[in-house]
Phi, psi and omega in degrees: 000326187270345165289320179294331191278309183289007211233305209282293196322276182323331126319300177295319170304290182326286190309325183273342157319289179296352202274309138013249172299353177278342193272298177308319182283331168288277200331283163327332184292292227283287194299012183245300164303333165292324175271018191240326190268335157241024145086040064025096179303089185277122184256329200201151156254168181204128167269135162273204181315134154222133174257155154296316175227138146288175150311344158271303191195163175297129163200180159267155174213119171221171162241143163244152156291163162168142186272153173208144180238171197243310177212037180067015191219002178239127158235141196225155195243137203197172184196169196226114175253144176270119187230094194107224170261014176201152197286136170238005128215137153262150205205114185220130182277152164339106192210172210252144171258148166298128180300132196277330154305008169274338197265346151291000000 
């Protein structure tokens, strides 16, 4: 019996694994897409805090960071909490943009 029980644990650890990195990989997708569409630099991803349960019902609630630069001599730091497979805030702080006319 106690062997079927350490069989279970080791499944569910596997599945929550995968569940994870499977979380992690939209997230980079998505935050990659999002800086790309607002003219954006992507320097770095970081995964942060993750719960298992919220205040509400079982889910991942996880945050990731990410660096980003505006015009390549500057960096600002933001972040995405993920709740499941999908974002439910992106968060990008005040930053300065390049005048579009330096580069002509």
């Amino acid at each position: 019996m106690s062997d079927l029980i350490w069989i279970m644990l080791v499944a569910l650890g596997g599945f929550l694994f995968w569940q994870q990195r499977r979380q992690t990989e939209l997230a980079q997708r998505f935050i990659e897409q999002r800086c790309e569409r607002l003219g954006l630099q992507l320097l770095s991803i970081a995964r942060g805090s993750h719960q298992l349960r919220d205040d509400t019902k079982w889910n991942w609630h996880t945050v990731y960071w990410f660096e980003f630069s505006a015009n390549g001599q500057d960096y600002y730091q933001g972040y995405i909490i993920m709740k499941g497979f999908r974002p439910q805030r992106f968060h990008v702080p005040p930053h300065h943009m390049p005048d579009i006319g330096e580069e002509y």
